[in-house]
N, C-alpha and C positions, 0 to 999 in steps of 0.2 A: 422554366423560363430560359429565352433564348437570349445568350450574350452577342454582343458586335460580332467579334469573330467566329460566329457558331457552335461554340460552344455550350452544354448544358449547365444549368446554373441552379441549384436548390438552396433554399435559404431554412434554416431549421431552428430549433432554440423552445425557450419559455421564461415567462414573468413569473417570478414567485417569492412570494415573501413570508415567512416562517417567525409563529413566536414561538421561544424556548424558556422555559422554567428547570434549573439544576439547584441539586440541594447541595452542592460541593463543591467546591473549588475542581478544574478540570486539567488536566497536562492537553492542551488543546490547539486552533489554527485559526488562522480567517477569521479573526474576531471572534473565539467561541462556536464559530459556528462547526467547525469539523471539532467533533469531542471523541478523545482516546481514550481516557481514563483518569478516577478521580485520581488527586495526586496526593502525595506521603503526607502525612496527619504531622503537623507543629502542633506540642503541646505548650498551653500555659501553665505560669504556677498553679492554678487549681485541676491541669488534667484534663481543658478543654481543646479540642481540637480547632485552631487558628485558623485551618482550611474549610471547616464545616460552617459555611455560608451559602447560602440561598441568593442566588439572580437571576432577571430576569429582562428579555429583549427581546426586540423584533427587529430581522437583519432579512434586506431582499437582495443579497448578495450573491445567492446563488446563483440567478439569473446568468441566464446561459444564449449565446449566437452563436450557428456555427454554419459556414459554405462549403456547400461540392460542388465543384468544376469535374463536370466530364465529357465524353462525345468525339475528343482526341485520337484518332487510330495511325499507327504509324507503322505498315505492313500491317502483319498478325497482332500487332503490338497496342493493347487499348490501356491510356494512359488518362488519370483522374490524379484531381487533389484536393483534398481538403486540409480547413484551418476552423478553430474554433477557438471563440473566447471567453472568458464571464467573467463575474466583478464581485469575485470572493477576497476581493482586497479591503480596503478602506482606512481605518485608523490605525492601522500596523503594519500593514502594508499595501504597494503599489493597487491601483482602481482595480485598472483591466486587467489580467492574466491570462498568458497563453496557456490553451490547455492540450492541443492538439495540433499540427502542422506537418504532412506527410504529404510525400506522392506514391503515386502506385503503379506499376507496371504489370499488364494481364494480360497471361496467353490463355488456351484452354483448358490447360490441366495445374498452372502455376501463377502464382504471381509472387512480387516482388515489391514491399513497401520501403519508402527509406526517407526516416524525419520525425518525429517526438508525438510518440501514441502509447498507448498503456504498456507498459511491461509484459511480458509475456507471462510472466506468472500469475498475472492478475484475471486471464480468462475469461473473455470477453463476451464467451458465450455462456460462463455460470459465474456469477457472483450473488451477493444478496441481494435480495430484491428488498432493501431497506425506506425508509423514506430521510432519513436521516442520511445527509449529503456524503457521510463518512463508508459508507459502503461497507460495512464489516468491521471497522477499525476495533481494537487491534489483530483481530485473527484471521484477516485477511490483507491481501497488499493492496497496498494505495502506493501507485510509481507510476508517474510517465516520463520514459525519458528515451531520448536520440538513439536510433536502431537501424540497421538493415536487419528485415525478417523478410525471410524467404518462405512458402505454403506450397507444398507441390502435392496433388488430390494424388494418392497411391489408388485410391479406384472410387467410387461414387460413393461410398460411406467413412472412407478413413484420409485423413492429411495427414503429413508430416509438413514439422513446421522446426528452423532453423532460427536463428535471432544472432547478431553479436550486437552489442549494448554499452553506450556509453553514461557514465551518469553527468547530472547535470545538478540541477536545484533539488533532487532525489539522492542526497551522496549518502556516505558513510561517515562516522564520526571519527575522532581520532585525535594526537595532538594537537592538533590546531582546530579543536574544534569540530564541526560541521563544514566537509569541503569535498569538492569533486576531486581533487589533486591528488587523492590517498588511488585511488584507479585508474586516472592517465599516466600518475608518475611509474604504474606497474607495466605501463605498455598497451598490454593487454585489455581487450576489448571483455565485457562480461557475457560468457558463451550460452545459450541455450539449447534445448534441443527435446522436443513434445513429440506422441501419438496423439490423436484425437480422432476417435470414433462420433457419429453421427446421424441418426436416425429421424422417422416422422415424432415421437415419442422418448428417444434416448442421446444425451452426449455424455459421452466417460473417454478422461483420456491420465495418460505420467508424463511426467514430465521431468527433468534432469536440468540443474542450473550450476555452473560453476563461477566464480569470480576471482581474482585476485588479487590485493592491494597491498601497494609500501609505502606504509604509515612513516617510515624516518627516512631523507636524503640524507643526514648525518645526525651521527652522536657523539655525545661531550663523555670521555672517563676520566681517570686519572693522568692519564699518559698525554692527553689533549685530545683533540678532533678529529675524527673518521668519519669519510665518507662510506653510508649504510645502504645494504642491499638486500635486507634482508626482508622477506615477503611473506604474506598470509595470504592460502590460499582456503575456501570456501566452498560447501557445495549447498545447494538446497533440493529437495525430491518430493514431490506430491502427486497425487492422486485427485479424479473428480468427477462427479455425475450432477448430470439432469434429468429428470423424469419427469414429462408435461404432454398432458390429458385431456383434453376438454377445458375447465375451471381449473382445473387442479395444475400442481407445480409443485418439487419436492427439488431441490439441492443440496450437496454437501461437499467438501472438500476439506482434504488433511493434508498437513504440508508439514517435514522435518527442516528444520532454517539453521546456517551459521552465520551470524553476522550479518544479517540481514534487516537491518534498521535503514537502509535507504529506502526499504519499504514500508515506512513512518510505523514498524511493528517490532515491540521491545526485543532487543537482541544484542551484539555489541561483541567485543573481543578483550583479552587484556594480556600483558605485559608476563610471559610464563616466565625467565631466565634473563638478567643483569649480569654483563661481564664489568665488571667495577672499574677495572684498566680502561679497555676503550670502550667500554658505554654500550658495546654491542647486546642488541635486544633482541628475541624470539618471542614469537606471540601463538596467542592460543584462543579459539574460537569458544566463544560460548553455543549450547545448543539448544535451542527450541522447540516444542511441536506443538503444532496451530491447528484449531480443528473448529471448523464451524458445520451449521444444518439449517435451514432452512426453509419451510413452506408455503404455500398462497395458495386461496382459494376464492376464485371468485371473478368478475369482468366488471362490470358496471360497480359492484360493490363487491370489493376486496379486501377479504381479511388476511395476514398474514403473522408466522412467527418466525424471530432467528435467535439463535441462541450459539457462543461459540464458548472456546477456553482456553486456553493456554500452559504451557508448563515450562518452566526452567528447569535444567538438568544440570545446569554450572557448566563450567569448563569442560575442555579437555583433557588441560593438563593443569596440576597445581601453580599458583598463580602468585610471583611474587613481589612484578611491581602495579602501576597505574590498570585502571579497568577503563575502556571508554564502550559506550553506546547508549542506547535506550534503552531507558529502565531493567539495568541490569540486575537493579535489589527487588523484585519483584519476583515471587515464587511461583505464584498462581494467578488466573484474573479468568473471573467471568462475567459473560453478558449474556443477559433474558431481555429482549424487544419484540412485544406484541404489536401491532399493528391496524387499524382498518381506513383503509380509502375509498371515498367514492369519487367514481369518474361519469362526468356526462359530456362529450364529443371532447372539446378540445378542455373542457377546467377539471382539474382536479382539487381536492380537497383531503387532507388526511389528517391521521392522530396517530400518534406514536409513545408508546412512553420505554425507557431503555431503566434495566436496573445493572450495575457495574461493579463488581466488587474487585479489590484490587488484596493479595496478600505481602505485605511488602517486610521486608529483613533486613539483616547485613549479609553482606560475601562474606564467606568461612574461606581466603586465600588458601590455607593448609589443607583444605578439601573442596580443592576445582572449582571455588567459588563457587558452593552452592550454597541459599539461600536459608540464612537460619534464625531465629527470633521473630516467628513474623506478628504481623498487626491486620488484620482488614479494615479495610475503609471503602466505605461505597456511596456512590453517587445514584441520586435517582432525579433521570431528566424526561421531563414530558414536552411535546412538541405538536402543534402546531401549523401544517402547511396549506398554504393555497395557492393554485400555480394556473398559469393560461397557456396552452403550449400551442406550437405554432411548427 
C-alpha cells in the first residue's frame, strides 16, 4: 500500500483466541496467559497443596497489529519504521501494549536500529517455535526494551552485531521492588556484543552481554546516612544454532546468566557484606545456566517439541543480608511441550500441552545461597489456539 506521501505502508498481525486448562496455580502475566512456572506449594493442616488448583479460560489477547513504513531514501541512506501493538492486557492490566517501536537506518553492508525491539539476547532468528505466547519461558529471554543496535555484514554469511540497552518495563528487581532506576541510576547503558553466522540451512552465533546496576543511592548504619555508590556489575554468555531442511527444523540454545530477571527468567542478586556503621552494602550475583532444544517437522501439518531446564548454582559469594530477584528458591525447573499445528493459507489451528516442574528450597546464605530442602511442584497446562493471520 501506497501512503500520501509515497511512502510504503504494510499492515501485518492476527485474530486469535486461545483456551487454556492449568492443573496449578501459575507465577504468570497478561491475565495467565504468558505462564512461567507453577508457583511454591502452601500447605494446609492436612498437607494439601493450597496452589494445586485446576483453571480454566479463553483469553483473545494475544491478538497482534503491527505497520512498516518504508520507501524513504536519503542519499545512500534507506530509512524504515515500524510499530506494533496487541491487547495482552485486560483485567490487570493496561488493553493495548506497545510491543515494538523502532527505526532503522540501511546502507549496504550496515544498518542501524534505535527504539524498543527484542533484546538482543533473545535472537530473533532462533527462538522456540512454541505455540504458547511465552516463547520459551523460563529458559529463554522474554525482553523488549529501548536500544541502539548496530549489524555491520563482515561478508555475506557472518554479521557482527553491537547493542547498548536501556531497560524499561523489563527492569531488574531490587530494593524498591521491580524498577528501571536500579540501571539508569548506574549510568551505564547495558552493552552487548554477538557473531552471527548464516547460511541456506544453518545460523549459530555467541554472544557476550554485560550490565551494571546501583541498587542503593543511600544507606542508613549507625553512624546515620550515606550517600551509596556502590554497584553490581553482571555478565551473560551464550551460544546458538539453527538447522532447517525441507519440513524439518532443529534449534537450541545455552546461555550462562547473572542477574538476569529483567528477562522475566528466575535469577536475581543479594546483599554479600553489611557494614553496620554506615550501612555500606556489596552485592553478589546469583548464577544461572539455561538451556533449551527444539524441533518441528512439517508445513501444512506441524508437529513440534521443546523441552528446556535450568539450574541454580547460588551465589557468588556467601550471602549475608536481603536476596532480591526471581525465583531465587528454585534449584531446578524443567519443561517438556509437544506440539501439533495445522495451517491452511492464512488460519491456523494448534494444540499444545506444556508439563513444568519446578524444584524449589531455601538459600543456604552460609553457602552462596544455594538451594537446599527442595520440593517439586508441577503444573500441567494444555492449550488450545486458533488464529486468522493477516
Amino acid at each position: 500500500m501506497l501512503t500520501k506521501k509515497g511512502l510504503n505502508f504494510e499492515l501485518s498481525g492476527f485474530v486469535r483466541n486461545d483456551f487454556i486448562y492449568d492443573t496449578h496455580r501459575n507465577v504468570d502475566a497478561c491475565d495467565h496467559l504468558l505462564d512461567f512456572f507453577p508457583t511454591k506449594p502452601v500447605y494446609d493442616a492436612n498437607g494439601e497443596d493450597l496452589n494445586a488448583i485446576g483453571t480454566a479460560q479463553i483469553l483473545n489477547t494475544f491478538s497482534r497489529i503491527g505497520s512498516r513504513f518504508s520507501g524513504l531514501e536519503m542519499g545512500n541512506t534507506k530509512i524504515s519504521a515500524y510499530v506494533e501493538v496487541d491487547f495482552t492486557g485486560g483485567a490487570n492490566t493496561p488493553t493495548v501494549r506497545l510491543r515494538h517501536a523502532y527505526t532503522q537506518l540501511e546502507w549496504a553492508q550496515s544498518k542501524l536500529l534505535f527504539g524498543r525491539v527484542w533484546h538482543p539476547l533473545f535472537i530473533e532468528k532462533v527462538y522456540p517455535s512454541t505455540l504458547n505466547e511465552n516463547t520459551g519461558l523460563p529458559f529463554q529471554v522474554f525482553n523488549r526494551s529501548p536500544q541502539l543496535r548496530y549489524t555491520r555484514g563482515l561478508n555475506d554469511n557472518l554479521d557482527l552485531i553491537l547493542a547498548a540497552i536501556y531497560q524499561f518495563d523489563y527492569a531488574n528487581n531490587g530494593p524498591d521492588g521491580k524498577n528501571y532506576h536500579y540501571q539508569r541510576d548506574a549510568l551505564w547503558p547495558n552493552l552487548h556484543a554477538q557473531i552471527q553466522y548464516y547460511d541456506e540451512h544453518w545460523t549459530a552465533g555467541f554472544a557476550a552481554d554485560w550490565k551494571t546496576i546501583l541498587p542503593r543511592t543511600s544507606v542508613t548504619g549507625t553512624n546515620g546516612t550515606f550517600k551509596a555508590d556502590e554497584k553490581l556489575s553482571t555478565i551473560a554468555l551464550l551460544a546458538y544454532m539453527k538447522y532447517s531442511k525441507g519440513k524439518f527444523e532443529l534449534k537450541a540454545k545455552s546461555m550462562f546468566g547473572q542477574n538476569v530477571c529483567e528477562n522475566l527468567m528466575p535469577s536475581g542478586y543479594a546483599v554479600a557484606t553489611i557494614d553496620e556503621q554506615t550501612g555500606k552494602e556489596t552485592y553478589t550475583p546469583f548464577n544461572h545456566l539455561y538451556n533449551w532444544i527444539n524441533f518441528t517437522y512439517g508445513k501444512e501439518w506441524k508437529f513440534g517439541l521443546y523441552a528446556g531446564m535450568l539450574t541454580n548454582f547460588g551465589t557468588s559469594e556467601n550471602v549475608e543480608g536481603d536476596i532480591y530477584g526471581f525465583a531465587t528458591d528454585a534449584k531446578n525447573m524443567y519443561k517438556l511441550s509437544p506440539q501439533l499445528i495445522y495451517n491452511y493459507k492464512n488460519f491456523m489451528f494448534g494444540v499444545e500441552i506444556s508439563l513444568t516442574t519446578v524444584a524449589y528450597g531455601e538459600n543456604n546464605k552460609a553457602d552462596k545461597a544455594k538451594v537446599i530442602n527442595t520440593d517439586n511442584v508441577s503444573n500441567f497446562r494444555s492449550m488450545l489456539s486458533v488464529a486468522y493471520n493477516f
